[in-house]
C-alpha positions in Angstrom: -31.7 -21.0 -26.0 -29.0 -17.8 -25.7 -29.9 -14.3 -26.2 -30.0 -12.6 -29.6 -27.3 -11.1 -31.1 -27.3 -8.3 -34.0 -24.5 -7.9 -36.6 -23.9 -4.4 -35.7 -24.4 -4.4 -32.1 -21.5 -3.5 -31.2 -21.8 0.0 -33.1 -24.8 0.1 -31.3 -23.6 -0.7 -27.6 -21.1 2.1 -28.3 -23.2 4.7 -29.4 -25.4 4.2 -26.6 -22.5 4.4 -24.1 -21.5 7.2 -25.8 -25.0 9.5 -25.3 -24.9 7.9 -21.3 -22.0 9.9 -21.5 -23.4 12.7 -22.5 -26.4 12.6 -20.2 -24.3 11.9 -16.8 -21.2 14.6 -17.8 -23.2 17.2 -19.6 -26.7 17.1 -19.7 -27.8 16.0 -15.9 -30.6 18.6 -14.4 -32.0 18.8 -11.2 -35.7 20.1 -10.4 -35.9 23.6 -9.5 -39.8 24.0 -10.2 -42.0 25.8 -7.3 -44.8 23.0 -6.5 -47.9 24.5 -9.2 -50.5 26.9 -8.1 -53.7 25.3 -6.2 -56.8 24.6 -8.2 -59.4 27.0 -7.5 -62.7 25.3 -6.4 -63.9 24.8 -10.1 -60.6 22.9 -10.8 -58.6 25.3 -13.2 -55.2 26.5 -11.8 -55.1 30.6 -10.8 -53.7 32.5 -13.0 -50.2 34.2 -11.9 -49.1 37.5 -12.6 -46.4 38.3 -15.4 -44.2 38.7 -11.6 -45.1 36.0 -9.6 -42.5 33.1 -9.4 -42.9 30.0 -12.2 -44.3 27.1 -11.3 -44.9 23.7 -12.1 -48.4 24.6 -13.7 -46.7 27.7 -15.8 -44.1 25.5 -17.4 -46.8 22.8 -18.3 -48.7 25.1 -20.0 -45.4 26.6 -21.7 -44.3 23.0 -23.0 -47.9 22.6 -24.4 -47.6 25.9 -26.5 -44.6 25.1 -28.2 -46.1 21.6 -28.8 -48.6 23.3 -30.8 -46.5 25.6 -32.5 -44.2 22.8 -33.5 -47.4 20.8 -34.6 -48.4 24.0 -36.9 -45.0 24.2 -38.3 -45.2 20.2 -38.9 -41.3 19.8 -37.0 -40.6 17.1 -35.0 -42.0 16.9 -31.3 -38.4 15.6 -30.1 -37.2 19.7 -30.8 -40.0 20.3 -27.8 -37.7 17.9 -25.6 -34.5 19.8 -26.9 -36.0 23.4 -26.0 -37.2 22.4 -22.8 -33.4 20.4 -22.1 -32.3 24.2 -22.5 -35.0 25.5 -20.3 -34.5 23.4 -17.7 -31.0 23.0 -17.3 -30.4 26.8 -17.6 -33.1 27.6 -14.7 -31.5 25.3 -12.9 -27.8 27.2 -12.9 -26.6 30.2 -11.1 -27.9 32.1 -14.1 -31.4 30.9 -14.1 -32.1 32.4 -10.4 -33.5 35.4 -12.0 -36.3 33.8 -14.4 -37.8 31.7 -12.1 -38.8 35.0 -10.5 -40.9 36.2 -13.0 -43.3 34.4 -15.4 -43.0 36.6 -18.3 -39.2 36.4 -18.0 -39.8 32.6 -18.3 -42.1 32.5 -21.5 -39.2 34.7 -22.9 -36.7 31.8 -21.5 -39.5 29.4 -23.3 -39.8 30.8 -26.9 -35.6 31.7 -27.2 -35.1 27.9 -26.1 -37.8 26.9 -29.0 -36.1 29.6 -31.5 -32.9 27.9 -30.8 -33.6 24.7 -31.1 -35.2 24.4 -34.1 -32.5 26.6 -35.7 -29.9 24.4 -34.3 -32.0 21.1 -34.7 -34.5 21.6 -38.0 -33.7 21.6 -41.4 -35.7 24.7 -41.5 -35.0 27.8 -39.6 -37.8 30.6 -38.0 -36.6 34.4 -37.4 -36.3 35.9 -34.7 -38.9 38.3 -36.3 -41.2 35.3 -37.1 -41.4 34.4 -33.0 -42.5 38.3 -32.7 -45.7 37.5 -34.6 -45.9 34.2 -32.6 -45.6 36.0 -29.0 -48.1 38.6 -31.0 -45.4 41.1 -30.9 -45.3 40.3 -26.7 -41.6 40.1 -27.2 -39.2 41.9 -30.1 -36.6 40.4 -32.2 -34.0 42.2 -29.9 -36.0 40.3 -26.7 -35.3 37.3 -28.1 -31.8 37.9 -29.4 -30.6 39.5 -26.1 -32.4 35.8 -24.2 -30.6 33.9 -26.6 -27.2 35.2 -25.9 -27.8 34.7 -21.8 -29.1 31.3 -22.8 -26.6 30.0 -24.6 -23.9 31.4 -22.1 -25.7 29.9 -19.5 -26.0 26.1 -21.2 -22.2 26.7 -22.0 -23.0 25.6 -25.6 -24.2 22.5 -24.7 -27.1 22.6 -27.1 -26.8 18.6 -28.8 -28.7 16.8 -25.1 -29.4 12.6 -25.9 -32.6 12.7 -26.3 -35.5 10.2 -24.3 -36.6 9.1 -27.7 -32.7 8.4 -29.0 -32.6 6.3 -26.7 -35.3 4.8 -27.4 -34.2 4.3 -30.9 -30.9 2.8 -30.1 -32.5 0.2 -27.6 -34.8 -1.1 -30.3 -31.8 -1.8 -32.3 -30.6 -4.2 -29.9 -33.9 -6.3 -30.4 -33.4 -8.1 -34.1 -36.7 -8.4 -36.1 -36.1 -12.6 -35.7 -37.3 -12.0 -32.7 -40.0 -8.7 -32.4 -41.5 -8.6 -36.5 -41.1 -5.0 -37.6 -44.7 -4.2 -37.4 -44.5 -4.7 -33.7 -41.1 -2.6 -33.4 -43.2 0.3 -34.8 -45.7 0.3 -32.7 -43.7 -0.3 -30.1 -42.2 3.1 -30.9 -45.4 4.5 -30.8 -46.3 3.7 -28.0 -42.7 5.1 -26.7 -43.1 8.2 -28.6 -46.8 8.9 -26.9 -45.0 8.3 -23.3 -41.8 10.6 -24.0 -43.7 13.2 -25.2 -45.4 13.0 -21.6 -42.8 13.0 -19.9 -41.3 16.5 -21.4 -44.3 18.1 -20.2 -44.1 16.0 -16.8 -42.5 18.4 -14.3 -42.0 15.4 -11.8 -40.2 14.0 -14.5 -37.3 16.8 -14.9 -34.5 15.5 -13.1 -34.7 12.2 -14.5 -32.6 10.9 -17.0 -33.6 10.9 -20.6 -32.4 6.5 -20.5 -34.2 5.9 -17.7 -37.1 7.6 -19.5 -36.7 5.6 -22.5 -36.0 2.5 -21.0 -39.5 2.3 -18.8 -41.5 4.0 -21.9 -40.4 0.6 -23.5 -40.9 -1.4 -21.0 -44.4 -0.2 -20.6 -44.6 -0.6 -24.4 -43.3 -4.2 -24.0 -46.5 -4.9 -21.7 -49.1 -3.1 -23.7 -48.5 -5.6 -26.7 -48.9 -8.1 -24.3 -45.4 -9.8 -24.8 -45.4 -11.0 -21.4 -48.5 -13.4 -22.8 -45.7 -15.8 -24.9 -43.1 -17.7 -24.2 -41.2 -15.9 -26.9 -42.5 -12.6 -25.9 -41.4 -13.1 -22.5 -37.9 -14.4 -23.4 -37.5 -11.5 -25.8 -37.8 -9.2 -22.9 -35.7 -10.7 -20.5 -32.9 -10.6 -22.6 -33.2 -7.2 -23.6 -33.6 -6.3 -19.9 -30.4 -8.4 -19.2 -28.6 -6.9 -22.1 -29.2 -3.6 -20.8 -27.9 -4.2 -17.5 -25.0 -6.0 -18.1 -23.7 -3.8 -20.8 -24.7 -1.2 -18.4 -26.9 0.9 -20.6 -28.9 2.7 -18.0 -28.0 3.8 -15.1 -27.2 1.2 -12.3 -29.4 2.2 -9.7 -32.2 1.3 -11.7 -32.2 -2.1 -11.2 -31.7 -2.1 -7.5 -34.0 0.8 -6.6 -37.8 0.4 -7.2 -38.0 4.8 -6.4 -36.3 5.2 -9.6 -37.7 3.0 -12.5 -41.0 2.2 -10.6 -42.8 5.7 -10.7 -41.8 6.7 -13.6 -43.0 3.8 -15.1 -46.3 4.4 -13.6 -46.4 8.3 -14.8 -45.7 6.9 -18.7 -48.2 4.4 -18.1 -51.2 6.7 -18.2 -50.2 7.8 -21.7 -50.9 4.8 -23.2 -53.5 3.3 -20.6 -56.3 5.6 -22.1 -56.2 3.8 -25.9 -58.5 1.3 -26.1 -56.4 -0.8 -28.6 -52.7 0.1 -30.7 -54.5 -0.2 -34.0 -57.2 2.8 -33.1 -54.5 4.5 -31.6 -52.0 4.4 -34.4 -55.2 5.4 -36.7 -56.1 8.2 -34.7 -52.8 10.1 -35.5 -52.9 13.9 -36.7 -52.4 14.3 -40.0 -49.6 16.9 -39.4 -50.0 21.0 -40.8 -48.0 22.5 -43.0 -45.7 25.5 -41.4 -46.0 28.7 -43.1 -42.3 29.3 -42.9 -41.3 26.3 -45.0 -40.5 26.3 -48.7 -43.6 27.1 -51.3 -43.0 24.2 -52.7 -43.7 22.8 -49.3 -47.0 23.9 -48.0 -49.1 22.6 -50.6 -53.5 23.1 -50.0 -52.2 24.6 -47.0 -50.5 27.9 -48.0 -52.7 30.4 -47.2 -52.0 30.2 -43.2 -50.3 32.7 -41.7 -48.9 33.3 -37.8 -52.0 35.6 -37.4 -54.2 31.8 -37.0 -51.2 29.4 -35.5 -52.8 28.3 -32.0 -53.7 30.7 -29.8 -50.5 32.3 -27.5 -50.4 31.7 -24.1 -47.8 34.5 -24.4 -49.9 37.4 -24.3 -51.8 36.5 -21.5 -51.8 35.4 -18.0 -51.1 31.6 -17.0 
Protein backbone atom coordinates (compact mmCIF):
# COMPACT_ATOMS: atom_id res chain seq x y z
CA UNK A 1 0.00 0.00 0.00
CA UNK A 2 2.27 3.35 -0.89
CA UNK A 3 1.84 6.72 0.61
CA UNK A 4 -0.60 9.25 -0.63
CA UNK A 5 0.12 11.55 -3.06
CA UNK A 6 -1.69 15.03 -3.87
CA UNK A 7 -1.91 16.71 -7.30
CA UNK A 8 -0.35 19.84 -6.15
CA UNK A 9 2.09 18.62 -3.76
CA UNK A 10 4.66 19.71 -5.17
CA UNK A 11 3.55 23.46 -4.92
CA UNK A 12 3.07 22.56 -1.57
CA UNK A 13 6.49 20.90 -0.67
CA UNK A 14 7.85 24.16 -2.06
CA UNK A 15 6.03 26.62 -0.26
CA UNK A 16 6.81 24.90 2.90
CA UNK A 17 10.53 24.84 2.14
CA UNK A 18 10.26 28.12 1.26
CA UNK A 19 8.72 29.60 4.95
CA UNK A 20 11.66 26.87 6.64
CA UNK A 21 13.57 29.31 4.97
CA UNK A 22 12.27 32.00 6.31
CA UNK A 23 12.23 30.72 9.88
CA UNK A 24 16.06 29.44 9.97
CA UNK A 25 17.61 32.80 7.90
CA UNK A 26 15.30 35.41 9.24
CA UNK A 27 13.00 34.80 11.84
CA UNK A 28 15.10 32.42 14.45
CA UNK A 29 14.82 33.91 18.25
CA UNK A 30 16.45 32.92 21.22
CA UNK A 31 14.90 33.33 24.90
CA UNK A 32 15.94 36.30 26.70
CA UNK A 33 12.95 36.24 29.35
CA UNK A 34 14.02 36.64 33.21
CA UNK A 35 12.55 33.29 34.90
CA UNK A 36 8.76 35.02 36.28
CA UNK A 37 8.30 36.55 39.57
CA UNK A 38 7.55 33.86 42.59
CA UNK A 39 3.91 33.34 43.58
CA UNK A 40 3.13 34.91 46.73
CA UNK A 41 1.70 32.39 49.37
CA UNK A 42 -1.94 32.88 48.03
CA UNK A 43 -0.68 31.84 44.45
CA UNK A 44 -0.99 35.14 42.38
CA UNK A 45 2.41 36.47 40.96
CA UNK A 46 3.81 39.96 42.74
CA UNK A 47 3.24 42.69 41.04
CA UNK A 48 6.51 44.58 39.52
CA UNK A 49 7.10 48.01 39.31
CA UNK A 50 6.75 50.09 35.96
CA UNK A 51 11.09 49.75 36.51
CA UNK A 52 11.66 46.44 37.53
CA UNK A 53 13.10 44.04 34.76
CA UNK A 54 10.33 41.91 32.47
CA UNK A 55 9.71 38.63 33.14
CA UNK A 56 8.23 35.68 32.07
CA UNK A 57 4.97 36.37 34.10
CA UNK A 58 4.78 40.16 32.57
CA UNK A 59 4.98 39.03 28.98
CA UNK A 60 2.27 36.35 29.72
CA UNK A 61 0.00 38.64 30.88
CA UNK A 62 0.93 41.15 27.93
CA UNK A 63 0.15 38.31 25.19
CA UNK A 64 -3.14 37.75 27.01
CA UNK A 65 -4.16 41.49 26.65
CA UNK A 66 -3.68 41.83 23.13
CA UNK A 67 -5.54 38.44 22.85
CA UNK A 68 -8.47 40.22 24.14
CA UNK A 69 -8.19 43.26 22.32
CA UNK A 70 -7.85 41.28 19.13
CA UNK A 71 -10.93 39.17 20.30
CA UNK A 72 -12.91 42.76 20.73
CA UNK A 73 -11.85 43.94 17.41
CA UNK A 74 -12.91 40.27 15.96
CA UNK A 75 -9.06 40.05 13.99
CA UNK A 76 -7.48 37.03 13.74
CA UNK A 77 -5.51 35.48 16.80
CA UNK A 78 -2.59 34.48 14.33
CA UNK A 79 -1.74 38.72 14.33
CA UNK A 80 -1.10 37.96 18.37
CA UNK A 81 1.64 35.42 17.13
CA UNK A 82 2.89 38.15 14.54
CA UNK A 83 3.17 41.02 17.37
CA UNK A 84 4.77 38.91 19.74
CA UNK A 85 7.40 37.42 16.61
CA UNK A 86 8.25 41.32 16.67
CA UNK A 87 8.42 41.47 20.39
CA UNK A 88 10.48 38.73 20.91
CA UNK A 89 12.90 38.89 18.29
CA UNK A 90 13.56 42.62 18.90
CA UNK A 91 14.14 42.08 22.85
CA UNK A 92 16.31 39.59 21.88
CA UNK A 93 18.85 42.05 19.65
CA UNK A 94 21.40 44.54 20.73
CA UNK A 95 18.50 46.97 20.60
CA UNK A 96 16.18 45.26 22.91
CA UNK A 97 18.71 45.46 26.02
CA UNK A 98 16.99 48.55 27.14
CA UNK A 99 13.21 47.24 27.43
CA UNK A 100 13.80 44.36 29.17
CA UNK A 101 14.84 46.80 31.94
CA UNK A 102 11.77 48.32 32.44
CA UNK A 103 8.15 46.92 32.40
CA UNK A 104 6.39 49.96 31.18
CA UNK A 105 8.98 50.25 28.36
CA UNK A 106 7.90 46.67 27.49
CA UNK A 107 3.98 47.17 27.43
CA UNK A 108 4.99 50.11 25.05
CA UNK A 109 7.26 47.48 23.02
CA UNK A 110 3.84 45.25 23.41
CA UNK A 111 1.05 47.58 22.09
CA UNK A 112 3.60 49.21 18.98
CA UNK A 113 4.20 45.46 18.00
CA UNK A 114 0.12 44.92 18.12
CA UNK A 115 -0.32 48.43 16.17
CA UNK A 116 2.00 47.19 13.69
CA UNK A 117 0.92 44.14 13.01
CA UNK A 118 -2.49 44.45 12.40
CA UNK A 119 -1.71 47.48 10.19
CA UNK A 120 0.69 45.48 8.32
CA UNK A 121 -1.36 42.09 8.65
CA UNK A 122 -5.34 43.15 8.83
CA UNK A 123 -7.50 44.33 6.28
CA UNK A 124 -8.43 46.89 8.68
CA UNK A 125 -6.12 49.33 10.24
CA UNK A 126 -6.24 51.02 14.21
CA UNK A 127 -4.55 54.69 14.78
CA UNK A 128 -2.03 55.27 16.54
CA UNK A 129 -4.60 57.61 18.37
CA UNK A 130 -7.12 54.58 18.71
CA UNK A 131 -4.18 52.51 20.91
CA UNK A 132 -4.12 55.91 23.11
CA UNK A 133 -7.66 55.19 24.25
CA UNK A 134 -6.68 51.44 24.53
CA UNK A 135 -3.52 52.10 26.85
CA UNK A 136 -6.27 54.69 28.52
CA UNK A 137 -4.20 57.52 27.25
CA UNK A 138 -0.94 55.56 29.34
CA UNK A 139 0.87 56.11 26.16
CA UNK A 140 0.40 59.05 23.27
CA UNK A 141 0.27 58.72 19.68
CA UNK A 142 3.91 60.15 19.52
CA UNK A 143 4.85 57.04 22.22
CA UNK A 144 3.84 54.75 19.97
CA UNK A 145 5.10 56.31 16.73
CA UNK A 146 8.55 57.03 18.19
CA UNK A 147 8.44 52.72 19.50
CA UNK A 148 7.44 51.96 16.12
CA UNK A 149 10.31 53.57 14.43
CA UNK A 150 12.99 51.78 16.98
CA UNK A 151 10.95 48.60 16.39
CA UNK A 152 11.03 48.35 13.04
CA UNK A 153 14.80 49.38 12.90
CA UNK A 154 15.47 46.93 15.19
CA UNK A 155 13.49 43.80 13.26
CA UNK A 156 15.30 45.21 10.14
CA UNK A 157 11.92 45.13 8.31
CA UNK A 158 11.46 41.77 8.76
CA UNK A 159 7.75 42.01 9.69
CA UNK A 160 6.12 38.84 7.24
CA UNK A 161 7.50 35.71 10.17
CA UNK A 162 5.96 31.90 8.92
CA UNK A 163 3.61 31.62 11.21
CA UNK A 164 3.04 28.18 13.69
CA UNK A 165 -0.41 27.93 12.32
CA UNK A 166 0.90 28.39 8.40
CA UNK A 167 2.48 25.71 8.90
CA UNK A 168 0.06 24.07 10.06
CA UNK A 169 -2.03 24.84 7.17
CA UNK A 170 0.45 23.73 4.58
CA UNK A 171 1.04 20.30 6.41
CA UNK A 172 -2.65 19.44 6.22
CA UNK A 173 -2.39 19.88 2.60
CA UNK A 174 -0.11 17.09 2.24
CA UNK A 175 -2.87 14.74 3.84
CA UNK A 176 -5.57 14.27 0.78
CA UNK A 177 -9.22 13.97 2.07
CA UNK A 178 -9.16 10.10 0.52
CA UNK A 179 -7.53 9.49 3.31
CA UNK A 180 -8.48 12.06 6.59
CA UNK A 181 -12.60 13.12 5.47
CA UNK A 182 -12.73 16.88 5.67
CA UNK A 183 -14.70 16.98 8.70
CA UNK A 184 -11.76 15.49 10.57
CA UNK A 185 -9.11 17.92 8.79
CA UNK A 186 -11.16 20.71 10.53
CA UNK A 187 -11.09 19.66 13.59
CA UNK A 188 -8.00 18.66 13.34
CA UNK A 189 -7.20 22.36 12.83
CA UNK A 190 -8.93 23.10 15.80
CA UNK A 191 -7.44 21.37 17.77
CA UNK A 192 -4.02 22.85 16.20
CA UNK A 193 -5.28 26.29 16.44
CA UNK A 194 -6.24 25.81 20.40
CA UNK A 195 -2.38 24.47 20.93
CA UNK A 196 -0.61 27.43 18.78
CA UNK A 197 -2.45 29.84 20.37
CA UNK A 198 -0.75 28.32 23.68
CA UNK A 199 2.21 28.29 22.72
CA UNK A 200 2.40 32.22 21.73
CA UNK A 201 1.71 32.92 25.28
CA UNK A 202 4.19 29.90 26.35
CA UNK A 203 7.43 31.73 27.34
CA UNK A 204 9.22 28.26 27.40
CA UNK A 205 8.12 28.05 24.03
CA UNK A 206 9.97 31.30 22.47
CA UNK A 207 12.97 29.97 21.00
CA UNK A 208 11.28 27.27 19.33
CA UNK A 209 10.57 27.14 15.91
CA UNK A 210 7.17 28.00 14.60
CA UNK A 211 7.45 24.11 12.33
CA UNK A 212 8.31 22.35 15.14
CA UNK A 213 5.34 24.00 16.87
CA UNK A 214 3.01 23.10 14.20
CA UNK A 215 4.20 19.88 13.55
CA UNK A 216 3.68 18.43 17.36
CA UNK A 217 0.24 20.58 17.67
CA UNK A 218 -0.70 18.10 14.92
CA UNK A 219 0.62 15.41 16.03
CA UNK A 220 -1.05 15.83 19.30
CA UNK A 221 -4.13 16.51 17.16
CA UNK A 222 -3.57 13.29 15.27
CA UNK A 223 -3.90 11.33 18.80
CA UNK A 224 -6.82 13.19 20.15
CA UNK A 225 -9.04 11.82 17.23
CA UNK A 226 -7.78 8.68 18.11
CA UNK A 227 -6.23 7.87 14.61
CA UNK A 228 -3.74 5.75 16.24
CA UNK A 229 -7.11 3.35 17.04
CA UNK A 230 -7.24 2.20 12.89
CA UNK A 231 -5.34 0.71 10.69
CA UNK A 232 -5.98 3.46 8.32
CA UNK A 233 -5.61 6.09 10.91
CA UNK A 234 -2.31 4.74 11.85
CA UNK A 235 -1.05 4.41 8.29
CA UNK A 236 -2.24 7.87 7.55
CA UNK A 237 0.14 9.17 10.17
CA UNK A 238 3.07 7.32 9.41
CA UNK A 239 3.18 8.56 6.10
CA UNK A 240 2.71 11.97 6.80
CA UNK A 241 5.41 11.70 9.54
CA UNK A 242 7.68 10.07 6.85
CA UNK A 243 6.77 12.60 4.28
CA UNK A 244 7.89 15.25 6.58
CA UNK A 245 11.14 13.89 7.25
CA UNK A 246 12.26 12.86 4.11
CA UNK A 247 11.25 15.91 2.32
CA UNK A 248 12.80 17.48 5.22
CA UNK A 249 10.01 19.75 6.34
CA UNK A 250 10.98 20.35 9.86
CA UNK A 251 13.96 20.71 11.21
CA UNK A 252 16.23 17.51 11.37
CA UNK A 253 17.02 17.35 14.90
CA UNK A 254 13.54 16.65 15.54
CA UNK A 255 13.53 13.28 14.74
CA UNK A 256 16.62 12.23 16.46
CA UNK A 257 16.29 14.28 19.65
CA UNK A 258 13.39 13.49 22.07
CA UNK A 259 14.51 17.29 24.05
CA UNK A 260 13.18 19.00 21.05
CA UNK A 261 9.77 17.51 19.80
CA UNK A 262 9.01 15.68 23.17
CA UNK A 263 8.31 18.64 25.50
CA UNK A 264 6.83 20.66 23.43
CA UNK A 265 4.57 18.18 22.58
CA UNK A 266 3.73 17.75 26.14
CA UNK A 267 3.26 21.74 26.77
CA UNK A 268 0.50 21.67 23.66
CA UNK A 269 -0.94 18.71 25.09
CA UNK A 270 -2.59 20.39 28.06
CA UNK A 271 -4.49 22.66 25.62
CA UNK A 272 -6.49 20.20 24.42
CA UNK A 273 -6.32 17.54 27.35
CA UNK A 274 -8.98 19.74 29.34
CA UNK A 275 -11.96 19.17 26.54
CA UNK A 276 -13.90 16.47 27.36
CA UNK A 277 -14.80 15.62 23.74
CA UNK A 278 -14.00 17.69 19.98
CA UNK A 279 -17.74 18.14 19.38
CA UNK A 280 -18.30 20.23 22.90
CA UNK A 281 -15.26 21.84 22.19
CA UNK A 282 -15.86 22.99 18.69
CA UNK A 283 -19.44 24.09 20.14
CA UNK A 284 -18.14 25.89 22.85
CA UNK A 285 -16.42 28.48 20.48
CA UNK A 286 -16.93 32.37 21.11
CA UNK A 287 -19.05 33.87 18.99
CA UNK A 288 -16.48 36.60 18.00
CA UNK A 289 -17.32 40.76 18.82
CA UNK A 290 -17.60 43.21 16.52
CA UNK A 291 -14.48 45.91 16.68
CA UNK A 292 -15.55 49.42 16.94
CA UNK A 293 -13.01 50.49 14.45
CA UNK A 294 -14.43 48.46 11.48
CA UNK A 295 -16.71 49.72 8.83
CA UNK A 296 -20.54 50.75 9.93
CA UNK A 297 -21.65 48.56 7.80
CA UNK A 298 -19.69 46.06 9.75
CA UNK A 299 -20.54 46.16 13.35
CA UNK A 300 -24.11 45.40 13.08
CA UNK A 301 -26.30 44.91 16.86
CA UNK A 302 -22.98 45.65 18.13
CA UNK A 303 -22.22 49.38 17.27
CA UNK A 304 -22.68 51.08 20.26
CA UNK A 305 -19.25 49.80 21.90
CA UNK A 306 -16.62 52.00 22.24
CA UNK A 307 -12.71 51.65 23.51
CA UNK A 308 -14.03 53.20 26.90
CA UNK A 309 -15.60 49.16 27.55
CA UNK A 310 -12.91 46.91 25.41
CA UNK A 311 -11.38 44.56 28.22
CA UNK A 312 -9.97 46.01 30.94
CA UNK A 313 -5.97 47.39 30.32
CA UNK A 314 -3.32 45.77 31.96
CA UNK A 315 -1.54 48.95 30.72
CA UNK A 316 -2.37 51.32 33.26
CA UNK A 317 -1.60 49.34 36.02
CA UNK A 318 0.93 47.20 37.67
CA UNK A 319 1.67 43.44 36.47
Amino acid sequence: MACFGNNNEDDIVDTIRAMRIQEEKSYLCRNCYHQSTPLSPSGVAAACSPHEAVTTQTRNVLCDWANKIIDFCSLDRETVEIAMSYVDRFAASAKGKEVLQKSDRFQLLVVTALYVAIKVHETVAISTSQFEKISRNTFTSQDLESMERILLEGLEWKLHPPTSLGFVRSYMELVPSLKMSQAMKDTAFILCKVQTELAVRDSALVSARASTIAFASLLNAFEALGMSDSASGSFTVHCFVSKVANLSLVNKAVFYDQQILAPVQARLHQAIAKQTSVPAFMDASPAPQPCPMTPPSKQGAHSHKTFENTPRSIIGRSL
